[in-house]
Every structure is written in C-alpha cells, then in structure tokens.
C-alpha positions in Angstrom: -36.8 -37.8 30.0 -37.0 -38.1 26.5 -35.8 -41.4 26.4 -39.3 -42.8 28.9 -41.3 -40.8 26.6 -40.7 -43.0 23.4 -41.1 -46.2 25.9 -44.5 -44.6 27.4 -45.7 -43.0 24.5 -49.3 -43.9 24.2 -49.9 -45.3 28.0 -52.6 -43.7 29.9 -50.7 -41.3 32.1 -52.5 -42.2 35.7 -51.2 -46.2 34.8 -47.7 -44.4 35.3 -49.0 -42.4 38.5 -50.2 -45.9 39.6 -47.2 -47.3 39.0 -45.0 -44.8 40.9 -47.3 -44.7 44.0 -47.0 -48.6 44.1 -43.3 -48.6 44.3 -42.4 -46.4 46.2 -44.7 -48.1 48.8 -47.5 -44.9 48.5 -51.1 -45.7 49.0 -53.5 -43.3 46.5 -54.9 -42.0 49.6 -52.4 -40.7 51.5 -50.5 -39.7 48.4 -54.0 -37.3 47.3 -53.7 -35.7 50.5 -50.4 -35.3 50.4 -50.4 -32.9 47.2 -53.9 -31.2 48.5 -56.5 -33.2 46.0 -59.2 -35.2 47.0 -58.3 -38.8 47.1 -61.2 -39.7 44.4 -59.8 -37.2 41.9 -56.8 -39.5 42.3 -58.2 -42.6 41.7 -60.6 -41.2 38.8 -57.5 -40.5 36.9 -55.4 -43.4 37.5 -58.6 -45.8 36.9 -59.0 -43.7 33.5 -62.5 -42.5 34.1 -61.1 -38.6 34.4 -58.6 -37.0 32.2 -55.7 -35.8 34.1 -55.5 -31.5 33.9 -52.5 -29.3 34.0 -52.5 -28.1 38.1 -52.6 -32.1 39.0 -50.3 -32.7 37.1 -48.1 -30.2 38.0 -48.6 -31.8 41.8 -47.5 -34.8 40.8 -44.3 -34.1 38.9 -42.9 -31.6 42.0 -43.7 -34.3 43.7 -41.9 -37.0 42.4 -39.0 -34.9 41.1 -40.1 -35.4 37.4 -39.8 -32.4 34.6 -42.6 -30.0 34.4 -44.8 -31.4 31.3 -44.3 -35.0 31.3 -47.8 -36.3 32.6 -49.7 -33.8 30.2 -47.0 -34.6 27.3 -47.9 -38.5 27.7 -51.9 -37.6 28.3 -50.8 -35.9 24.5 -49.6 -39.1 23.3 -52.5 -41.1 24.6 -55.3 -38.6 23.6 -53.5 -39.2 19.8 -53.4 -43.3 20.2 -56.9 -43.1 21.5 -58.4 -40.7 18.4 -56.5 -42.9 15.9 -58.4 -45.9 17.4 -61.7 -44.5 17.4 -60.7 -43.2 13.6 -59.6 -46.5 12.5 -63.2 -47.9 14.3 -65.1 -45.6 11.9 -63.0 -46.3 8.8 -64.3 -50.1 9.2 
C-alpha cells in the first residue's frame, strides 16, 4: 500500500475513486447505491467540489478490498499539496 501512496501522494482522492469505478466497468451511480450513499455525494467528491469524510471512505475501501485509511491518508496528502499552494500564492 505504501508503495501507491508515494506514486499518489498529492492526487485528489475521488480522481482515484474515479479511476477505479471506470475500470472495473462501474458507473458512479450504481456504485453510490451500492455502498448506501446518494449518488450526488459520489460525484461531489470525485468532481472535487466536496471533501471526501471518514464513513465514505471507509465504504469505499471495504468495497474495493483496499486497507482501512488509504482514501483519508491521500485526502492528507492533498489537503498539504493544496495549503502549500495557496501559501506559496500569498508569499508572491
């Protein structure tokens, strides 16, 4: 798991949601419905206009057989890249 981390370090963590729905052939949809979340909760997150939280999250990783922490570890990652941006924007 480790080894994915360092490669998606910094990626907005619904991109890799997106990502996995698309091949595995999974349509956002079905996929929300399927876990028990409203479809445009789903989509929110994976267009970037919602943060992801820790019970999604938790959805999602049972779901695709991932380990416990890795969406909210890279939504870490990508809050950090995001704050240094925004830092670096106000340094200027």
């Amino acid at each position: 798991m480790m080894q994915y981390l360092s490669i998606l370090k910094g990626i907005q963590p619904g991109k890799v949601v997106e990502y996995e729905l698309s091949r595995r052939k999974l349509s956002k949809g079905r996929f929300a419905i399927s876990i028990n979340e409203y479809p445009q909760t789903l989509g929110a997150i994976i267009n970037g206009h919602r943060g992801m939280n820790t019970k999604l999250s938790l959805k999602i990783e049972k779901e695709f057989g991932w380990g416990e922490g890795f969406l909210m570890t890279l939504k870490v990652y990508y809050d950090i890249r995001k704050e240094k941006e925004q830092q670096g924007k106000q340094l200027r």
